[in-house]
ROSE-4610 file (N, C-alpha, C; in Angstrom, 1 decimal, always signed):
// ROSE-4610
residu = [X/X/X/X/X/X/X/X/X/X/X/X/X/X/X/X/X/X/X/X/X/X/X/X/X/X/X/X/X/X/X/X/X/X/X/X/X/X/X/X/X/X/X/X/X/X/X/X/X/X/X/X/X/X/X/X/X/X/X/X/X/X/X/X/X/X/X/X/X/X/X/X/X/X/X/X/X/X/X/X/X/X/X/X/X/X/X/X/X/X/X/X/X/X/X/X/X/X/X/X/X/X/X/X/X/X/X/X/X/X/X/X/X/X/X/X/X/X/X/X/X/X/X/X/X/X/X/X/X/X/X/X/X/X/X/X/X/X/X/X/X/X/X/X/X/X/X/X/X/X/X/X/X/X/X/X/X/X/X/X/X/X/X/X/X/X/X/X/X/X/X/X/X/X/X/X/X/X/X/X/X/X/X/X/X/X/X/X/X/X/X/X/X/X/X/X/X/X/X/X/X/X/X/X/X/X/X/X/X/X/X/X/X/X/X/X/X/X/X/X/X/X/X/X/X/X/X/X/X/X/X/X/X/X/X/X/X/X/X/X/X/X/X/X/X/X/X/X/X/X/X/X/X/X/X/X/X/X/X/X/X/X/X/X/X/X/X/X/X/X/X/X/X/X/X/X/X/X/X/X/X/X/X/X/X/X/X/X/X/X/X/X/X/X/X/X/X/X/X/X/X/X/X/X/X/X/X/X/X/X/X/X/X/X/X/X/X/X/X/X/X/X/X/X/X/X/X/X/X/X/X/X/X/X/X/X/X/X/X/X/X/X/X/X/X/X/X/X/X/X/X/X/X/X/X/X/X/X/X/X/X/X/X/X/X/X/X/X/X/X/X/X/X/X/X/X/X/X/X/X/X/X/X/X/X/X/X/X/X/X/X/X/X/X/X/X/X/X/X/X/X/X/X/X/X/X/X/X/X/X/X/X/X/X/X/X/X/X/X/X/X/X/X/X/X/X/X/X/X/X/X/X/X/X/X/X/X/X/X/X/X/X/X/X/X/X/X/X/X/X/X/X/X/X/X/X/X/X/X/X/X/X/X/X/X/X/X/X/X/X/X/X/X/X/X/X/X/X/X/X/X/X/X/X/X/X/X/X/X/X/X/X/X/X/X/X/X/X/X/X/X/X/X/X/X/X/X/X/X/X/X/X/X/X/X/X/X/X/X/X/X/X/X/X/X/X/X/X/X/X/X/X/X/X/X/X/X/X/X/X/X/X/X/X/X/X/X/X/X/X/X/X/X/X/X/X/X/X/X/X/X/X/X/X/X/X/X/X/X/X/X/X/X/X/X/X/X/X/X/X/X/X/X/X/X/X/X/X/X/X/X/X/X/X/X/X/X/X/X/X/X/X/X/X/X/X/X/X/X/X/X/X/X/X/X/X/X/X/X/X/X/X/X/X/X/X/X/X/X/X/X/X/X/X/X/X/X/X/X/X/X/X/X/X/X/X/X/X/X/X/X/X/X/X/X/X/X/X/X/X/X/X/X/X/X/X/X/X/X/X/X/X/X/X/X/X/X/X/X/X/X/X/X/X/X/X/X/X/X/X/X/X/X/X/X/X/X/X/X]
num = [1/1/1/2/2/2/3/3/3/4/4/4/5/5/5/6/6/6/7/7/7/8/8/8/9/9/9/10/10/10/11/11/11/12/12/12/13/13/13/14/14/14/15/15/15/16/16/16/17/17/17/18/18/18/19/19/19/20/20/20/21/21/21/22/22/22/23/23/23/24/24/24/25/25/25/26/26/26/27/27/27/28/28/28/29/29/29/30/30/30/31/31/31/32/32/32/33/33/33/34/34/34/35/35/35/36/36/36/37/37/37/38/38/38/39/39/39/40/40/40/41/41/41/42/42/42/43/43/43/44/44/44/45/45/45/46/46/46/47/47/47/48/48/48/49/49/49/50/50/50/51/51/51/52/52/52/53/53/53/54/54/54/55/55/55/56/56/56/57/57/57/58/58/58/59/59/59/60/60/60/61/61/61/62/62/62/63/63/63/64/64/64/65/65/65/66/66/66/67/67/67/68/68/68/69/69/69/70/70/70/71/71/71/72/72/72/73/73/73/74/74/74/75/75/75/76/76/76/77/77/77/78/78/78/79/79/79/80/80/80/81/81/81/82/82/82/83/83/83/84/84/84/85/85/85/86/86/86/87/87/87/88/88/88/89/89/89/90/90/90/91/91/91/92/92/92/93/93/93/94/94/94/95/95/95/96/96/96/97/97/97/98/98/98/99/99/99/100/100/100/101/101/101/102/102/102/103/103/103/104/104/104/105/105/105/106/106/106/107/107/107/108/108/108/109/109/109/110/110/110/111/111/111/112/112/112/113/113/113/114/114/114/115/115/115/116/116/116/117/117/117/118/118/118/119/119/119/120/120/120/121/121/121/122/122/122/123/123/123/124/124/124/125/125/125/126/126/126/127/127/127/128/128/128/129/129/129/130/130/130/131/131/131/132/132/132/133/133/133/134/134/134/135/135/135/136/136/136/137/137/137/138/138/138/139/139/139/140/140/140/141/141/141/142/142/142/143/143/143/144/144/144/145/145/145/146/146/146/147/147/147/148/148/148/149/149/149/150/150/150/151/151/151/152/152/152/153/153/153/154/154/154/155/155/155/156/156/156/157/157/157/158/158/158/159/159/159/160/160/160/161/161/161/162/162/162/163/163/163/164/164/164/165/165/165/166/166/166/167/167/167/168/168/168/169/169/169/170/170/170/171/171/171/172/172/172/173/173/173/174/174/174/175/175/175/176/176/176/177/177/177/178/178/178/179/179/179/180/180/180/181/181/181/182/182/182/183/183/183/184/184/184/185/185/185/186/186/186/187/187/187/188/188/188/189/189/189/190/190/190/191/191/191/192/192/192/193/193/193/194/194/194/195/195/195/196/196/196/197/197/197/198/198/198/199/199/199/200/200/200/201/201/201/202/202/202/203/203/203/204/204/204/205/205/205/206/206/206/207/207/207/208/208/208/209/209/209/210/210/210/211/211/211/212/212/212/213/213/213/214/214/214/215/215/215/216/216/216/217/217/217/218/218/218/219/219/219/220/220/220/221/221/221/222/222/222/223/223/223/224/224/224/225/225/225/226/226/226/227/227/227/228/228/228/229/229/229/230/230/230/231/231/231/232/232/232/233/233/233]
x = [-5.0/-6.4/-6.4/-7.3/-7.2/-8.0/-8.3/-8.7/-9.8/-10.6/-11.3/-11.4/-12.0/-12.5/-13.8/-14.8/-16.3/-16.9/-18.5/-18.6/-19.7/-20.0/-21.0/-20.8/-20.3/-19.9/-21.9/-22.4/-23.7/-24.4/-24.0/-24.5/-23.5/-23.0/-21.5/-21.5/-21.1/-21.4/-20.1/-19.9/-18.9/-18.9/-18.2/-18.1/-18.2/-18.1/-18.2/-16.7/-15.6/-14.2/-13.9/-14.4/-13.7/-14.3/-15.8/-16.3/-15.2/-15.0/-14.1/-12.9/-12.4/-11.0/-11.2/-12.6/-12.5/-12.8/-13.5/-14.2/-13.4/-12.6/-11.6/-10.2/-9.7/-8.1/-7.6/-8.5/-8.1/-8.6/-9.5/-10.4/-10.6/-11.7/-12.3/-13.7/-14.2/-15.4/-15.9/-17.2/-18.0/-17.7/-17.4/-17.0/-15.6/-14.8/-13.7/-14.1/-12.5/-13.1/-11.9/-13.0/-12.2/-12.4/-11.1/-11.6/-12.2/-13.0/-13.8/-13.5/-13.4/-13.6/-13.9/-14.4/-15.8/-15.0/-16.1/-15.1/-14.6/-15.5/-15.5/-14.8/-13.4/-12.9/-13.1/-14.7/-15.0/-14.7/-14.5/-13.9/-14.7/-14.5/-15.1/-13.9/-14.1/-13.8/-15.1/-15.5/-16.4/-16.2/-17.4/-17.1/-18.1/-17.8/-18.6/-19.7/-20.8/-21.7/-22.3/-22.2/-21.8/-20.5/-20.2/-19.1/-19.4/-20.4/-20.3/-20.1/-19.3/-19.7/-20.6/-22.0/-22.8/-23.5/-23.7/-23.9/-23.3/-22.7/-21.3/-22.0/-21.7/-21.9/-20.7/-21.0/-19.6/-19.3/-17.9/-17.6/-17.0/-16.3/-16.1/-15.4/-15.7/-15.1/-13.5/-12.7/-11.6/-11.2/-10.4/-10.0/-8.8/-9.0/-7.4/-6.8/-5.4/-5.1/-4.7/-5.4/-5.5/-4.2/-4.8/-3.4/-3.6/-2.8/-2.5/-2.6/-1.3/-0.1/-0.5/-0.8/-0.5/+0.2/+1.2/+1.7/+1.6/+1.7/+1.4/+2.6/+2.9/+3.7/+3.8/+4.5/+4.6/+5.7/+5.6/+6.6/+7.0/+7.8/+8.0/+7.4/+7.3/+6.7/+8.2/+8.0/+9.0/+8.9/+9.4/+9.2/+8.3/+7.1/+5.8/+6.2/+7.1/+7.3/+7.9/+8.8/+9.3/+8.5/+7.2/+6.7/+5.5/+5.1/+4.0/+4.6/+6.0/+6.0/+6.8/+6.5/+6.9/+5.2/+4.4/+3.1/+2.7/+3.4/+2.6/+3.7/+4.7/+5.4/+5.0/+4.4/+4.0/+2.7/+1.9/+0.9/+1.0/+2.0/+2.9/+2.9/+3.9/+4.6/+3.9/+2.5/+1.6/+1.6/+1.6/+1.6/-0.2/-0.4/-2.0/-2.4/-1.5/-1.7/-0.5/-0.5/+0.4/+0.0/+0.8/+0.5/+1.5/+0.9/+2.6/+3.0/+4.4/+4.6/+5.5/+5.3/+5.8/+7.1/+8.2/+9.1/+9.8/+10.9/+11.7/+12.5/+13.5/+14.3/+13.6/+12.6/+12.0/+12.0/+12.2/+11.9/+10.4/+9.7/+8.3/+7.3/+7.4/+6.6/+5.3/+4.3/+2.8/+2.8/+1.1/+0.8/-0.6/-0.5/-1.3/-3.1/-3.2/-4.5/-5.5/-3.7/-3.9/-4.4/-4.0/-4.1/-5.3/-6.3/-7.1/-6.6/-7.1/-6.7/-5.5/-4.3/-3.7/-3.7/-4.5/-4.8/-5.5/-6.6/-7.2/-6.3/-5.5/-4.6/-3.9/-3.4/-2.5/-3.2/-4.3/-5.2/-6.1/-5.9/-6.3/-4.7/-3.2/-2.2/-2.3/-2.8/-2.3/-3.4/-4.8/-5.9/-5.5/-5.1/-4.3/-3.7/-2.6/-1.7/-2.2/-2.9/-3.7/-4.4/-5.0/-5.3/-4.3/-3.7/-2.7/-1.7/-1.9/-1.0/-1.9/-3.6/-4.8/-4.8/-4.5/-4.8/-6.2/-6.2/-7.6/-8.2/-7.5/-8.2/-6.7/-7.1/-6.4/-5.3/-4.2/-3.6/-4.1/-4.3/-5.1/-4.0/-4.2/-3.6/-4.0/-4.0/-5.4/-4.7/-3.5/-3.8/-2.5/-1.8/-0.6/-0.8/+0.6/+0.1/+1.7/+1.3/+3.0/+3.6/+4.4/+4.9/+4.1/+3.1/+2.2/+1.2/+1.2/+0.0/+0.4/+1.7/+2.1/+1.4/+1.3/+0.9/-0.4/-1.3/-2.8/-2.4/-1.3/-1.4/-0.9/-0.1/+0.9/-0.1/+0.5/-0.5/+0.7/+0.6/+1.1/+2.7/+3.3/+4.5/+5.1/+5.9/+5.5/+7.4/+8.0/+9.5/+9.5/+10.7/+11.3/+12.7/+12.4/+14.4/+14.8/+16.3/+16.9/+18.6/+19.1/+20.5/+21.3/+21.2/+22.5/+22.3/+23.1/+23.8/+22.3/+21.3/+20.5/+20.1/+19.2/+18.8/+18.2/+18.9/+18.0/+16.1/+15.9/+14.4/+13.5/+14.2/+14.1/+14.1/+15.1/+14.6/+13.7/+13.4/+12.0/+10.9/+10.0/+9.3/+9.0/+10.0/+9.6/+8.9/+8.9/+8.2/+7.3/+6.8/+5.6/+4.5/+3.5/+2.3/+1.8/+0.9/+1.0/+1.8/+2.6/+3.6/+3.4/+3.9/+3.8/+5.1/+5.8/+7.1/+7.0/+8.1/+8.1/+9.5/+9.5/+10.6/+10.9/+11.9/+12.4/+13.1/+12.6/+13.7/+14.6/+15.4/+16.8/+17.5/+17.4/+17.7/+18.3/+17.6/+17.4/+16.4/+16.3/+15.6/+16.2/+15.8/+15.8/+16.2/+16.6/+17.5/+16.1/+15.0/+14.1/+12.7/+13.3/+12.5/+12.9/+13.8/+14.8/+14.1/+14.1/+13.7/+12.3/+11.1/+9.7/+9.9/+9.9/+10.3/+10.3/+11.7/+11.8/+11.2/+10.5/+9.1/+8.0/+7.8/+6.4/+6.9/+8.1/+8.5/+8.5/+8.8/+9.0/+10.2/+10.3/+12.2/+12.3/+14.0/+14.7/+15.3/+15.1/+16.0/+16.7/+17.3/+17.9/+17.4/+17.8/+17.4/+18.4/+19.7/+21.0/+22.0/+23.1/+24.6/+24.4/+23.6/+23.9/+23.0/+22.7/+21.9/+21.1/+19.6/+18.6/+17.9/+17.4/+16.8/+15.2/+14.8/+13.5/+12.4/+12.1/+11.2/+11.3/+12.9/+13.4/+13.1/+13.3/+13.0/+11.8/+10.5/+9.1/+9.2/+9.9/+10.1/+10.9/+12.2/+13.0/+11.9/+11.3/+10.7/+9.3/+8.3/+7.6/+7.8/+9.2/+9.4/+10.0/+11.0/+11.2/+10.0/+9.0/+8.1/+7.0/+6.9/+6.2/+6.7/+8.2/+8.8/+8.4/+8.6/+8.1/+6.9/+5.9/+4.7/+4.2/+5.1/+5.1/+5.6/+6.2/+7.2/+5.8/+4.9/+3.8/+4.4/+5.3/+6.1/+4.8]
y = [+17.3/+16.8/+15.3/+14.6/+13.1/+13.2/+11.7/+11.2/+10.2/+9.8/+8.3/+7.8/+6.6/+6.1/+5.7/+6.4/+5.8/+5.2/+5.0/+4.2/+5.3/+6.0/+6.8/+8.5/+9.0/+10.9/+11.8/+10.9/+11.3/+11.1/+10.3/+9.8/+9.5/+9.8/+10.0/+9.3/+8.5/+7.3/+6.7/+6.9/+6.4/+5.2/+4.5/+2.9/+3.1/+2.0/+1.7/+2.2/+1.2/+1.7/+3.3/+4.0/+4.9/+5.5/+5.4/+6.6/+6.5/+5.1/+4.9/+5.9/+5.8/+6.3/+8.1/+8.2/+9.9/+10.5/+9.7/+10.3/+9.7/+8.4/+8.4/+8.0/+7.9/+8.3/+9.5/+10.0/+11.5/+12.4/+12.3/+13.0/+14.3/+13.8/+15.1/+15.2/+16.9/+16.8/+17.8/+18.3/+19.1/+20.1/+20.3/+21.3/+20.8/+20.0/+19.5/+19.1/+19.0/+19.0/+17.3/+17.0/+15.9/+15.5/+14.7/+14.8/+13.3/+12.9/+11.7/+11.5/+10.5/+10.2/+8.7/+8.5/+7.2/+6.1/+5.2/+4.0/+4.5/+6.0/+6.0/+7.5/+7.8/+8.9/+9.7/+10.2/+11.2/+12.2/+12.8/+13.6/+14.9/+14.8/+16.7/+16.4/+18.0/+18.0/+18.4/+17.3/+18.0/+18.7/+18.5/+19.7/+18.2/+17.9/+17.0/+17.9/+17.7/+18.1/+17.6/+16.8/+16.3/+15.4/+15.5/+14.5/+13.5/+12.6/+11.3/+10.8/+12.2/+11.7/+11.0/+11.0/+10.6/+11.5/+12.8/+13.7/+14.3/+15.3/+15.9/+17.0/+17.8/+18.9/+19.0/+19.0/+19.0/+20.8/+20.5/+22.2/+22.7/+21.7/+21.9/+20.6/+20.5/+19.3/+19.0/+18.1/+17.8/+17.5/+18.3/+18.1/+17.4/+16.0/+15.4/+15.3/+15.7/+15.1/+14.0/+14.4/+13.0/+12.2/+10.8/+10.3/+9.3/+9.8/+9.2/+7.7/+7.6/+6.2/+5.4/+4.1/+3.4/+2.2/+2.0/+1.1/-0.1/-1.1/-2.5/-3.4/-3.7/-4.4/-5.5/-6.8/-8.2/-8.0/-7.9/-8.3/-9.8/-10.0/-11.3/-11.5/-12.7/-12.4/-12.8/-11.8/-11.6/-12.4/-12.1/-12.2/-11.0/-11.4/-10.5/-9.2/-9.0/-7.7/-6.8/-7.3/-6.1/-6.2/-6.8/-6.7/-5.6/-6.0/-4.8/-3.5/-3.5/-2.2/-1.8/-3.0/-2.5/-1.8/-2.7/-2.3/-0.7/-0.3/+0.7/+2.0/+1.9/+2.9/+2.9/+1.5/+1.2/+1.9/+2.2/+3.2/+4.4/+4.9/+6.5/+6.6/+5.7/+6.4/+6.0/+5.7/+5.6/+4.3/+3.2/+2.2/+2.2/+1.3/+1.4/+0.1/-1.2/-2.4/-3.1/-4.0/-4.8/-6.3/-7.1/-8.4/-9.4/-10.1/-11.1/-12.1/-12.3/-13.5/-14.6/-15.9/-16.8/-17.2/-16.3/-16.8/-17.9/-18.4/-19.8/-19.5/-18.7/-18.5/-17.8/-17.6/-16.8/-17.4/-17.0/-17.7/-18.2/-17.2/-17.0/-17.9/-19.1/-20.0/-19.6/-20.1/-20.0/-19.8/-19.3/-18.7/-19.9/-20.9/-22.0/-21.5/-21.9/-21.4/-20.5/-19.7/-18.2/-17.2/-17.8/-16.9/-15.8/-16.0/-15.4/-14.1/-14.6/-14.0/-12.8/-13.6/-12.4/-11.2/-11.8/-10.4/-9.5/-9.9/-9.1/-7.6/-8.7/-8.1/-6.7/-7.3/-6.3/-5.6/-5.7/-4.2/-3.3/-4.3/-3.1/-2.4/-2.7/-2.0/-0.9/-1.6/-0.5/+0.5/+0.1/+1.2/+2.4/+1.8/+3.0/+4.3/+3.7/+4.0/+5.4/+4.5/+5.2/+6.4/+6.5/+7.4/+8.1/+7.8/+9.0/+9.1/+9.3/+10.1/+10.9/+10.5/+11.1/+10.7/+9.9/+9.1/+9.2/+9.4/+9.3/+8.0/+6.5/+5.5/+4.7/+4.2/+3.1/+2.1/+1.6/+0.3/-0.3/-1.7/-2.5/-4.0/-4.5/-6.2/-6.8/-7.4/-8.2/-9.8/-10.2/-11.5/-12.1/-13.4/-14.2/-15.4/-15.3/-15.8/-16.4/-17.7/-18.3/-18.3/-18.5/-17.9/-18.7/-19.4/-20.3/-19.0/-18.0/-17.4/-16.4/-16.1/-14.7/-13.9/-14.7/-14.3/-13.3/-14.1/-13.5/-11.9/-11.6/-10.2/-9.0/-9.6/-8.8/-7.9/-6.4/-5.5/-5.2/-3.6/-3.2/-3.4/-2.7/-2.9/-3.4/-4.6/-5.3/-5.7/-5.1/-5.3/-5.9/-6.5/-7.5/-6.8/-6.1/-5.7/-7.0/-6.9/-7.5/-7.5/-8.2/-7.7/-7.7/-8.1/-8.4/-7.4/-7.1/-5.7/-5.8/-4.6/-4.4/-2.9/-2.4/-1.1/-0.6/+0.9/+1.7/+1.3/+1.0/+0.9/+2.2/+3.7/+5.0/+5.2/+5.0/+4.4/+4.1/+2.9/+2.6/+2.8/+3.4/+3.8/+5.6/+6.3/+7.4/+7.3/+6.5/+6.1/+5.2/+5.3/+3.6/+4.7/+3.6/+4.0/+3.6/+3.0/+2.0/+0.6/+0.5/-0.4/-1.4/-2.7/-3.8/-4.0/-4.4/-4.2/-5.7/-6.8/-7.5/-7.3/-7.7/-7.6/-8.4/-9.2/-10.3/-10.7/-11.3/-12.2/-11.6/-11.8/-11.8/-12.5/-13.6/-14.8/-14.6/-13.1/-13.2/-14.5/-14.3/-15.1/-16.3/-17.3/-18.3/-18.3/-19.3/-18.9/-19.7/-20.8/-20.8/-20.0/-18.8/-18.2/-17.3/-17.1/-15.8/-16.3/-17.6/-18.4/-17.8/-18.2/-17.1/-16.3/-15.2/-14.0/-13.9/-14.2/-14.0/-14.4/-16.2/-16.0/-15.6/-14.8/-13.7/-12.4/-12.4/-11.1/-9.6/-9.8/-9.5/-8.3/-7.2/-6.7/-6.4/-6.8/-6.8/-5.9/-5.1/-3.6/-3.5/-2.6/-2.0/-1.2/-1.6/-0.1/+0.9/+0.3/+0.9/+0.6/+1.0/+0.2/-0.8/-0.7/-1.5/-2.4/-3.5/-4.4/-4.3/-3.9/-3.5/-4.7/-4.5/-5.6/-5.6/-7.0/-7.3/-5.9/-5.8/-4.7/-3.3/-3.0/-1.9/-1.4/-2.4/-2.5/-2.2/-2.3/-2.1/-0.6/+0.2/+1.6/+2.2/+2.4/+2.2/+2.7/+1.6/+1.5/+2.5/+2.7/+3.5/+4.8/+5.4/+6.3/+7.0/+5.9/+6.7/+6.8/+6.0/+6.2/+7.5/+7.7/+9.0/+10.2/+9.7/+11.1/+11.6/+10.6/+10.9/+11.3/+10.7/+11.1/+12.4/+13.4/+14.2/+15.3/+14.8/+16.2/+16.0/+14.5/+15.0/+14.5/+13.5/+12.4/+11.5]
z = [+11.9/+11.8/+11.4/+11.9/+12.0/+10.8/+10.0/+8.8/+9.3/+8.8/+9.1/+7.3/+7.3/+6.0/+6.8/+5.8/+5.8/+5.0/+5.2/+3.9/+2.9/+3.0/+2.2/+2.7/+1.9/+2.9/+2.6/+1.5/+2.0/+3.1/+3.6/+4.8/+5.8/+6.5/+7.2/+8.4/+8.7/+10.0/+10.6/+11.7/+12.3/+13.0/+12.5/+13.2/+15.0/+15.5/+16.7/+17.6/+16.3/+17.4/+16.6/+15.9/+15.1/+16.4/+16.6/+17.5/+19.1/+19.3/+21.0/+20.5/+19.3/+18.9/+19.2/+18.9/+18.8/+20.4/+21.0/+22.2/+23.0/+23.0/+24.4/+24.1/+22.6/+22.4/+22.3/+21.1/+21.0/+21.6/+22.4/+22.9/+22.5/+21.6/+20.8/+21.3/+21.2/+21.7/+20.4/+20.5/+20.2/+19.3/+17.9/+16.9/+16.9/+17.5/+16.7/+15.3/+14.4/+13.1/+12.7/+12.0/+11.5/+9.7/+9.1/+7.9/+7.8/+6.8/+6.9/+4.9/+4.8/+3.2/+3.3/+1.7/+1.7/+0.9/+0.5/-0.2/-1.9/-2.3/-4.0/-3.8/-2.6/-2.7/-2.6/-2.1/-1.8/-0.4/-0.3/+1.2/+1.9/+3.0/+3.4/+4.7/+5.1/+6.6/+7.3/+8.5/+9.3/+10.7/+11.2/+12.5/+13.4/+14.4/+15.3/+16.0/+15.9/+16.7/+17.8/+18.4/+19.8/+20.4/+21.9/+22.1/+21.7/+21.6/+20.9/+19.3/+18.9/+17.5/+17.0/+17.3/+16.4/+15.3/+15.1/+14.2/+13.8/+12.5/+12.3/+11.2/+11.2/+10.0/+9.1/+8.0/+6.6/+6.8/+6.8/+6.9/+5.2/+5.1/+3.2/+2.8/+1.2/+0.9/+0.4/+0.4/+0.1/-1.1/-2.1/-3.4/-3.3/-4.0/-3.9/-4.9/-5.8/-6.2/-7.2/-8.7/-9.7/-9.6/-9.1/-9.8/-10.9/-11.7/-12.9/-13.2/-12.4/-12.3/-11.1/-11.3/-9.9/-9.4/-9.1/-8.2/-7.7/-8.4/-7.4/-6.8/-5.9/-5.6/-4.8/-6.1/-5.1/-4.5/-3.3/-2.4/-1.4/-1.3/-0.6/+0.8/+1.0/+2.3/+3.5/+4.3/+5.4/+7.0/+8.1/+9.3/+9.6/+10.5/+10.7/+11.2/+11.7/+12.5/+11.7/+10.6/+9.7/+8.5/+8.5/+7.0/+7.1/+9.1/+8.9/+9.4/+9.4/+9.4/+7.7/+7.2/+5.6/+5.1/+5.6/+5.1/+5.5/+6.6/+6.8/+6.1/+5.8/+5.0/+3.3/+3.6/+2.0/+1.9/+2.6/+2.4/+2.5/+3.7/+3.5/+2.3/+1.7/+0.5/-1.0/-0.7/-1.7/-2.6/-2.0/-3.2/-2.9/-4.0/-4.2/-4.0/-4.4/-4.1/-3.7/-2.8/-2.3/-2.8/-2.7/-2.9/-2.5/-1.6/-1.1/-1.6/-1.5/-2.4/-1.5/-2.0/-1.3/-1.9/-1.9/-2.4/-2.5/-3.1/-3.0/-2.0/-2.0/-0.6/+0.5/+0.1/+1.5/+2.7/+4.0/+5.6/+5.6/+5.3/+5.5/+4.4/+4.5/+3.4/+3.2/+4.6/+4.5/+6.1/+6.3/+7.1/+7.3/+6.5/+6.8/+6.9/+8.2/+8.5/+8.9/+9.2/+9.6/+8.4/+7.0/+6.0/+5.8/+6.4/+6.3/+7.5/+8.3/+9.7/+9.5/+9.1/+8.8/+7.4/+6.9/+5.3/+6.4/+7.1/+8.1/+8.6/+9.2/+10.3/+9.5/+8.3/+7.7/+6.9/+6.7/+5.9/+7.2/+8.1/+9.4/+9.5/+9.3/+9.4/+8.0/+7.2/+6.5/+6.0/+6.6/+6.7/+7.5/+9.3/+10.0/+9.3/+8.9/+8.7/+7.1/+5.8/+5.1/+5.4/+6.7/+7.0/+8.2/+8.5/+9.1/+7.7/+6.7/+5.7/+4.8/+5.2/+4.4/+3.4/+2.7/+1.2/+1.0/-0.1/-1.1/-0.6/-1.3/-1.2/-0.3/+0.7/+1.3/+0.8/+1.4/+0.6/+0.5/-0.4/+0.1/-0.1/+0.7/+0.3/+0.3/-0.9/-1.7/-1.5/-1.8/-1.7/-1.1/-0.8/-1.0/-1.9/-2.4/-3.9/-3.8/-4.8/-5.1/-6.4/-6.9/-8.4/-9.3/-9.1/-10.3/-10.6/-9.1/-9.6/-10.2/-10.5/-10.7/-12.2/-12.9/-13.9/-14.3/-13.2/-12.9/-12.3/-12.2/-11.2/-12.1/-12.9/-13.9/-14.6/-14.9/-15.8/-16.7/-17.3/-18.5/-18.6/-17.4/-17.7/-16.2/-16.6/-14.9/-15.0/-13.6/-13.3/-12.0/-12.1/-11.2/-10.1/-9.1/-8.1/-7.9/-9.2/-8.8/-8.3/-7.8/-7.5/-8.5/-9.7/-10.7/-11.7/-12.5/-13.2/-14.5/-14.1/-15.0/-15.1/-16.1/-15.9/-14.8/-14.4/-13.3/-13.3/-12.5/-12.3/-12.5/-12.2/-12.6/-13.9/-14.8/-16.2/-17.2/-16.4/-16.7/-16.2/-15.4/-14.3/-14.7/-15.7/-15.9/-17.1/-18.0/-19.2/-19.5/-18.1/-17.9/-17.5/-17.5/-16.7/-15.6/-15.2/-14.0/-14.2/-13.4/-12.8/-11.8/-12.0/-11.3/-11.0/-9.7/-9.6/-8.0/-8.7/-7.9/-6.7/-6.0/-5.0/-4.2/-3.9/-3.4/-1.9/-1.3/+0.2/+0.4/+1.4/+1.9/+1.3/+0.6/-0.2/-1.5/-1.9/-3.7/-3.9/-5.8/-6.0/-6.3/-6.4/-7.2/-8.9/-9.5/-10.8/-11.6/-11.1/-11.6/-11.5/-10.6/-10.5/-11.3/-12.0/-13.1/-14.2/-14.4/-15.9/-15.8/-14.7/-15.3/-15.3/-14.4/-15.0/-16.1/-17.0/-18.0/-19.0/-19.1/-19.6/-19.8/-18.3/-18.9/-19.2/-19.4/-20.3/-19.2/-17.9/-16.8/-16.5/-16.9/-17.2/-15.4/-16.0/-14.4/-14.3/-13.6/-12.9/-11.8/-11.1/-10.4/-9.4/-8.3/-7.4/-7.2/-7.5/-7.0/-6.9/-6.5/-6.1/-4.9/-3.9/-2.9/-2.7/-1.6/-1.4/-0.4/-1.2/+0.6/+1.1/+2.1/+2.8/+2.1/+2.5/+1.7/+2.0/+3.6/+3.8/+3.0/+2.5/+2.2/+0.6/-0.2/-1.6/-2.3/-1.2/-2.0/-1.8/-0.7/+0.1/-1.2/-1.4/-2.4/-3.9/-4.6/-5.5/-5.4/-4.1/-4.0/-4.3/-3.5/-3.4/-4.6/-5.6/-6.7/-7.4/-8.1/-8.4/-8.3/-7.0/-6.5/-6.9/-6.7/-7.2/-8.5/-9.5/-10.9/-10.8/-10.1/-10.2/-10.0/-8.9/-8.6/-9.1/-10.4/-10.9/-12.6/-12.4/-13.7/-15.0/-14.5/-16.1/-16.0]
């Protein structure tokens, strides 16, 4: 069963490309059932009552869920092709916020005048994608940001993957609550970028024995996380 995001499930309305998506990608017609959820999490599954999806009958509603804990992660910013398909596993595997960072070694400085253009681009990737895993609420990627701004983003308990000999990130992550977890380039970071860090009191962890690639580490970090989340620490 396919998903949409709407904007009101009292009033249930289907965009322009969602309706092209239903009537000539998937081609659904008449009492096909789809699930639809709004911008404040609310869900049903309906039933379409004409091929055009323009009217739909709610057949029952969708209980999702609580989650507790949520997830933010600055990640570096990468080469475009392996970051949006970082973004869309990053919504698989449940992060809640993304946020990109301009690292010091990073390839990927700025996106200049595109920057707008592309936040676009990649919250249409990871809305897709949100909804083919049926999430409650959407990823969202809210900004690109350089380490002056990092401060503004940091919440309760906020870690740094790093490569050098520190505590399991699992560790810490089972005894936190919501988590802010930065992640770094192909490069590593920078050693003035180790100095903030450690002035905003930043702890640096571990993912593991080995060295993953930048896309791989926000994946990595989601996915232990979830797991805790899932067993109810």
């Amino acid at each position: 069963m396919h998903q949409f995001y709407i904007h009101d499930i009292q009033n249930i309305e289907f965009s322009k490309s969602q309706k092209h998506q239903i009537k000539n990608v998937l081609r659904m017609r008449e009492n096909d059932l789809v699930r639809v959820v709004d911008v404040n999490g609310q869900g049903a599954v309906v039933s379409l009552r004409d091929d055009e999806a323009q009217n739909v009958e709610v057949v029952e509603p969708i209980t999702f869920k609580e989650k507790k804990r949520k997830l933010k992660i600055i990640a570096s910013l990468i080469r475009n092709e392996r970051l949006e398909w970082m973004i869309q596993k990053a919504a698989e595997t449940g992060v809640d916020e993304l946020v990109l960072y301009k690292a010091d070694h990073g390839v990927v400085k700025s996106y200049g005048s595109k920057e707008t253009r592309k936040l676009e681009r990649f919250n249409t990737i990871a809305l897709e994608a949100s909804e083919q895993a049926m999430r409650q609420f959407p990823l969202l990627i809210t900004e690109i940001i350089d380490k002056n701004e990092l401060a503004s983003h940091l919440g309760t308990c906020n870690l740094v993957a790093d490569t050098l000999e520190h505590k399991h990130s699992l560790d810490v992550i089972e005894d936190a609550g919501d988590v802010c977890v930065i992640t770094g380039p192909e490069g590593g970071f920078s050693e003035e970028e180790r100095k903030l860090f450690a002035s905003l009191h930043i702890q640096s962890v571990t993912l593991g024995d080995t060295i993953l690639r930048a896309e791989t580490a926000p994946l990595a970090i989601s996915i232990l996380f979830s797991a805790v989340h899932g067993r109810g620490k």
